[in-house]
N, C-alpha and C positions, 0 to 999 in steps of 0.2 A: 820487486823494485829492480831498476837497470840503473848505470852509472855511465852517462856519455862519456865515450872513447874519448871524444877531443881536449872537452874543459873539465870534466870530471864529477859535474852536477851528478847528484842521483834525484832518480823521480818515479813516478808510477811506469809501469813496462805498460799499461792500459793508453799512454799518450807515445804521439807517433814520431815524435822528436824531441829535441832536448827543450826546455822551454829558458834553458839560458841563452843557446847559443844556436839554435836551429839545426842542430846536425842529425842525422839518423843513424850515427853508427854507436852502437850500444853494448853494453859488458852486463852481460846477467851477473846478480850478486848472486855472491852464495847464501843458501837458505841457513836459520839459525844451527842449524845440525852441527855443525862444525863448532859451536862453543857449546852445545848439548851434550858431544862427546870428543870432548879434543883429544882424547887418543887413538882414536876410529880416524885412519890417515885417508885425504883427498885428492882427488887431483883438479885440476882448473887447465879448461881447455878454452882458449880465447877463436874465436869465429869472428875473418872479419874478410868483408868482401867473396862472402860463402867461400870460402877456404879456411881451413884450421891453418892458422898464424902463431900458434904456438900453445903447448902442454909443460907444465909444474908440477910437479909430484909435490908431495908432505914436505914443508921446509923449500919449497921452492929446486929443490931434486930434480932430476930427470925423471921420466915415467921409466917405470918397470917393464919388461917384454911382455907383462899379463895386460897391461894398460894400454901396451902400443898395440896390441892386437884387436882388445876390443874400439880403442879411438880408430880403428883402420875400418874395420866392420860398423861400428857407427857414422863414420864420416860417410859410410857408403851406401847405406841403409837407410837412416833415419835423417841425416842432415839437410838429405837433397828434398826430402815432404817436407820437413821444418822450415824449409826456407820456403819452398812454395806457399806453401800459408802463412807466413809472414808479412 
């Protein structure tokens, strides 16, 4: 499931835009893991206009230096394929 950035519908991430409001910019949810084991701490990296727009640590935190290295090595890596097939 995805959650449109603009008005906040969530809906299948399988449809290509919001089906409230027409937009294409989208927030992957987080998967149940996070109420499976809510002490196993996360982080939420928001992607928007293929750029990381912003990273949350556990409790809405700053990222760790362990976290900004790998969101630097992913943004670099895997974000630019991710988006091409998108």
């Amino acid at each position: 499931m995805v959650q449109c950035y603009e008005c906040g519908t969530v809906y299948p991430e399988t449809m290509r835009c919001c089906p409230n409001c027409g937009s294409e910019a989208k927030i992957q949810l987080a998967p149940n893991s996070e109420f499976e084991e809510p002490k196993k701490p996360y982080v939420t990296v928001e992607v928007r206009d293929g750029k990381i727009a912003q990273i949350h640590g556990d409790h809405n935190s700053d990222p760790t230096e362990e976290v900004k290295k790998f969101v630097d090595l992913w943004s670099r890596k895997v974000l630019p394929m991710a988006l091409q097939t998108a």
